[in-house]
C-alpha positions as CSV (number, residue, x, y, z in Angstrom):
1,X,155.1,-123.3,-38.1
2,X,156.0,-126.9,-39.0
3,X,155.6,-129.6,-36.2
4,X,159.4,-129.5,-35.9
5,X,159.7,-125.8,-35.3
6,X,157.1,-126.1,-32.8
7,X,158.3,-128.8,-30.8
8,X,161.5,-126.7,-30.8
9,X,160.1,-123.6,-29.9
10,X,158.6,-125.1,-26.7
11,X,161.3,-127.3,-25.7
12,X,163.5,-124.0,-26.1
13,X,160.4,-122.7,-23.5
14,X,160.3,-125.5,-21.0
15,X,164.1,-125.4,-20.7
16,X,164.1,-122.1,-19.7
17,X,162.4,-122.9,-16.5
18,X,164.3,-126.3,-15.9
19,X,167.5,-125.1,-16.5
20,X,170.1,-125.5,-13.6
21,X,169.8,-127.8,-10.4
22,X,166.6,-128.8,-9.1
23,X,165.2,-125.9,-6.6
24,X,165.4,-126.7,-3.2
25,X,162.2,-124.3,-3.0
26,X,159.4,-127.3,-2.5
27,X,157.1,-124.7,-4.3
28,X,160.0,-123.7,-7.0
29,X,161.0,-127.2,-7.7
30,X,157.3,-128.4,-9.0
31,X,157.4,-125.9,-11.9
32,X,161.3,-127.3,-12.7
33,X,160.2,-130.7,-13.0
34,X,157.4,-130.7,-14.6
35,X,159.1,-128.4,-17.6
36,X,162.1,-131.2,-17.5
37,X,159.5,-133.9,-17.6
38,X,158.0,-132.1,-20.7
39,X,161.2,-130.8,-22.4
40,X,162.1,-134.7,-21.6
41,X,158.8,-135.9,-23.7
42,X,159.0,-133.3,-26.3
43,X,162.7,-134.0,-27.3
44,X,161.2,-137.9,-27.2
45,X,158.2,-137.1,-30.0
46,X,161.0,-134.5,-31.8
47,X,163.7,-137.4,-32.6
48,X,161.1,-140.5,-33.2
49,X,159.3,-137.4,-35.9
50,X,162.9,-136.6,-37.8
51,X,164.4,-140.3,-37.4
52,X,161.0,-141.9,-38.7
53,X,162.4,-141.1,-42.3
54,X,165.8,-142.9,-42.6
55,X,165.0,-146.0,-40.4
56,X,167.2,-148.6,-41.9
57,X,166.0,-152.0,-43.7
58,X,165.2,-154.4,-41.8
59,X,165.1,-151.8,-38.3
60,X,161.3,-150.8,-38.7
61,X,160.0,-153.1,-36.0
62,X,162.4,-152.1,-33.3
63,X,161.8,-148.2,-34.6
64,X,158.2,-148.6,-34.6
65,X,158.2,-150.2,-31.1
66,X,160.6,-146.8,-30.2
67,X,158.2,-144.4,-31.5
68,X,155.3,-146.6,-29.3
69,X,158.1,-146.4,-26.5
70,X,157.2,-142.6,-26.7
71,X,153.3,-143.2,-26.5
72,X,153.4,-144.9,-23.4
73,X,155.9,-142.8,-22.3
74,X,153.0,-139.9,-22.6
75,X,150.7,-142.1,-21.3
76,X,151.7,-142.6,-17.9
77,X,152.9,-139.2,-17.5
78,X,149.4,-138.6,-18.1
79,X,147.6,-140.8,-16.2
80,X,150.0,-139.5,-13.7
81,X,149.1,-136.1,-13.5
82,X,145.2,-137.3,-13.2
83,X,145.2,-139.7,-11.4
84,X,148.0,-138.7,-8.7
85,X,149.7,-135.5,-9.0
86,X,146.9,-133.2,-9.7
87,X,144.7,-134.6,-7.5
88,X,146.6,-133.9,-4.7
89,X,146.5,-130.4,-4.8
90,X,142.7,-130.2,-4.4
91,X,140.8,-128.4,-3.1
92,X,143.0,-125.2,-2.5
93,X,144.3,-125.4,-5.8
94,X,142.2,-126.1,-9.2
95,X,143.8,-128.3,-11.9
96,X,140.2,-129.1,-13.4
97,X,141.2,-127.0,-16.3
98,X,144.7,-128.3,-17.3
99,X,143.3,-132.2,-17.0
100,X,140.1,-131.2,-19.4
101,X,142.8,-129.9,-22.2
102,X,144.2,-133.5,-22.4
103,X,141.0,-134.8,-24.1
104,X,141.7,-132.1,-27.0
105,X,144.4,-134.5,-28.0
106,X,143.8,-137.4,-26.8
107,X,142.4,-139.0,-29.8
108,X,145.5,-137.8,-32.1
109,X,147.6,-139.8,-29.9
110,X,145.0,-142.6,-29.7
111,X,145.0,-142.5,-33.3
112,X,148.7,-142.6,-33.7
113,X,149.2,-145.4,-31.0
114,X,146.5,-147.7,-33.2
115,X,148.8,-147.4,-36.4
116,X,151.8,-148.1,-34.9
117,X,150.6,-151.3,-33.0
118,X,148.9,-152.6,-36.0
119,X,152.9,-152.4,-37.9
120,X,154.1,-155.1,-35.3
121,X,153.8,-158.5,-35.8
122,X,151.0,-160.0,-33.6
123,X,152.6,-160.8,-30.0
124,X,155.2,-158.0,-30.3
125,X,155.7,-156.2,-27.0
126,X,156.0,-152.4,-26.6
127,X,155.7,-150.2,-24.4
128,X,155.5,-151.2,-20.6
129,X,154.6,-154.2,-21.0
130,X,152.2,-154.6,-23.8
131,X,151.7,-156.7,-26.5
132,X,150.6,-156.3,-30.3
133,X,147.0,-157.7,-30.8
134,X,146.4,-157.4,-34.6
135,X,144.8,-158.8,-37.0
136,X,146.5,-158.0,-40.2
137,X,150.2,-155.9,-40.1
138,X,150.5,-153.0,-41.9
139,X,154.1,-152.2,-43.3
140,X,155.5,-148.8,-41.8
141,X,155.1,-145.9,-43.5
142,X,156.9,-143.1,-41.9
143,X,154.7,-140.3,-44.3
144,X,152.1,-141.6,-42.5
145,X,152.9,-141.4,-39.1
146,X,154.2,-137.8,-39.5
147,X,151.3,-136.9,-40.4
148,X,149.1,-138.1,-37.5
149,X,151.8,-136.0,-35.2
150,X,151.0,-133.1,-37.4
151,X,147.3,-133.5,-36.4
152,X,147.5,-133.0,-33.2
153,X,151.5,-131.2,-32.2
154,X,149.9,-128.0,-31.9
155,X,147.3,-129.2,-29.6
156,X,149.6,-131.1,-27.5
157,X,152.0,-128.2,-27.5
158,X,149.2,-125.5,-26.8
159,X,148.5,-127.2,-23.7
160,X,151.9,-126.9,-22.1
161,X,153.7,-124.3,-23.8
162,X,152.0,-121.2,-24.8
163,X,151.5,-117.9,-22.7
164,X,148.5,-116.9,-21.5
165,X,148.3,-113.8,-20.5
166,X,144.7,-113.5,-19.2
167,X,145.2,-116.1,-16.3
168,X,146.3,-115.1,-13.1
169,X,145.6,-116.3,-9.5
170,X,141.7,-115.5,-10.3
171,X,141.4,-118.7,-12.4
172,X,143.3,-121.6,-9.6
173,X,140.2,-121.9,-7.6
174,X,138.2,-121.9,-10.9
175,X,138.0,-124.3,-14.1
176,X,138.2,-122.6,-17.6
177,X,138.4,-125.3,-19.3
178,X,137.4,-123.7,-22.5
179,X,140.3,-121.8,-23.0
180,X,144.2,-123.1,-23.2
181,X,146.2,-122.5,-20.2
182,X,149.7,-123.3,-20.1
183,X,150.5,-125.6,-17.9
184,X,154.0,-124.4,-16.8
185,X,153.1,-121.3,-16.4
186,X,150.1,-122.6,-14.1
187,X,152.6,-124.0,-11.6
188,X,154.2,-120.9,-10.6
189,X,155.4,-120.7,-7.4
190,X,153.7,-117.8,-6.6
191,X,150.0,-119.4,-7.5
192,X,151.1,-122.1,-5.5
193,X,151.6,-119.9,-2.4
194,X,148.8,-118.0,-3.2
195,X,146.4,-121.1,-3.3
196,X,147.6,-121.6,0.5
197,X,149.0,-124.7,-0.1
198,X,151.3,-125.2,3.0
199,X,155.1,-126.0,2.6
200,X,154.5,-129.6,4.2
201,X,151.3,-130.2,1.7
202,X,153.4,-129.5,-1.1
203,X,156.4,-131.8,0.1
204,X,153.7,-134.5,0.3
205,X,152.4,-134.2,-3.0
206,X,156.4,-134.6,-4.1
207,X,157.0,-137.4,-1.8
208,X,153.9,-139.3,-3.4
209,X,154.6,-138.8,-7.3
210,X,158.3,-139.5,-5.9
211,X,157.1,-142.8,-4.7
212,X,154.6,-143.8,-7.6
213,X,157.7,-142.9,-10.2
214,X,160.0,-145.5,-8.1
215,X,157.2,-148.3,-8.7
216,X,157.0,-148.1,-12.3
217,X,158.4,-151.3,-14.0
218,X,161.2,-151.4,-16.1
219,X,160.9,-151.3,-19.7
220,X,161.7,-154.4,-21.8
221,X,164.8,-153.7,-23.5
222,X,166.1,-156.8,-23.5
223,X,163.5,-158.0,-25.4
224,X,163.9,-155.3,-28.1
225,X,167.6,-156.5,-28.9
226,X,167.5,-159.9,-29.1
227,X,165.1,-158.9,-32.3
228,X,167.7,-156.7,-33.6
């Protein structure tokens, strides 16, 4: 498939199990949101991949700062999930395995992340908070940038969006970090019952990502339009 037909495809997946309200099952409603949060970052990478081709003259800073919008977008969800979230559910229930498949493309988005910085003008801020520390600028080519997303979409999307059918409750007090596992599918309620995670150590968990998401500082908009 091509990188935009499998994006689709596992939006089309995630918003399957984050359609409707939020779940007032504590164990229900950690499945819905991270699909959202997912559905919300693949739709993000999907619209800066088919936009990067007709950015207007003139417009490629404030695009390219957009598309890094998306990186750091990815970042903190990451550093998110292993850092805080994940964490949290140790020991009764294992998330070794789903933090080990970030590293398998981590470097594709380190990659694209260098190119993109090095298009700004030294000083530039993206992101939350960060500024442009180049040497040289490099003009925007969007050929280019596609295909550093086609490097590593079907890693990214392999992580979080494919069935696998040989995990069950077996492998969440386990790592397997040699094979994919989806990570929606990993948050069933059911595993999270069956890991014996209580109702009140799950609300936790929420409360704290809650909390850490609340903290986050605002991105610099305002900055990005007085450039336009």
């Amino acid at each position: 498939m091509s990188t935009v037909e499998t994006l689709r495809t596992s939006i089309d997946k995630f918003q399957e199990k984050c359609s409707g309200p939020q779940p007032n099952d504590i164990y229900e409603a950690q499945q819905w949101e991270m699909a959202g949060a997912h559905a919300m970052l693949f739709n993000g990478l999907l619209n800066v991949y088919e936009k990067s081709t007709s950015v207007p003259q003139g417009k490629e800073q404030l695009f390219v700062q957009y598309a890094l919008q998306w990186v750091a977008a990815l970042d903190h969800h990451h550093h998110w999930e292993e850092n805080i979230y994940y964490p949290l559910f140790s020991p009764k229930f294992n998330t070794d395995a789903i933090v080990a498949e970030h590293e398998t493309f981590h470097a594709g988005v380190e990659t694209l992340k260098a190119y993109l910085v090095s298009c700004l003008p030294a000083g530039t801020s993206w992101g939350y908070n960060q500024v442009a520390n180049v040497d040289e600028q490099q003009v925007f080519d969007s050929t280019r940038m596609k295909s550093l997303v086609d490097g590593f979409v079907n890693e990214l999307t392999q992580h979080v969006s494919l069935p696998y059918s040989g995990l069950r409750y077996s492998c969440y007090n386990t790592a397997t970090s040699s094979q994919l596992i989806q990570e929606i599918t990993y948050l069933e309620p059911e595993a999270l019952r069956a890991s014996g995670l209580t109702e009140a150590e799950v609300k936790h968990i929420a409360e704290v990502s809650e909390k850490h998401m609340k903290s986050m500082v605002s991105v610099p908009l305002e900055s990005n339009r007085a450039n336009s």
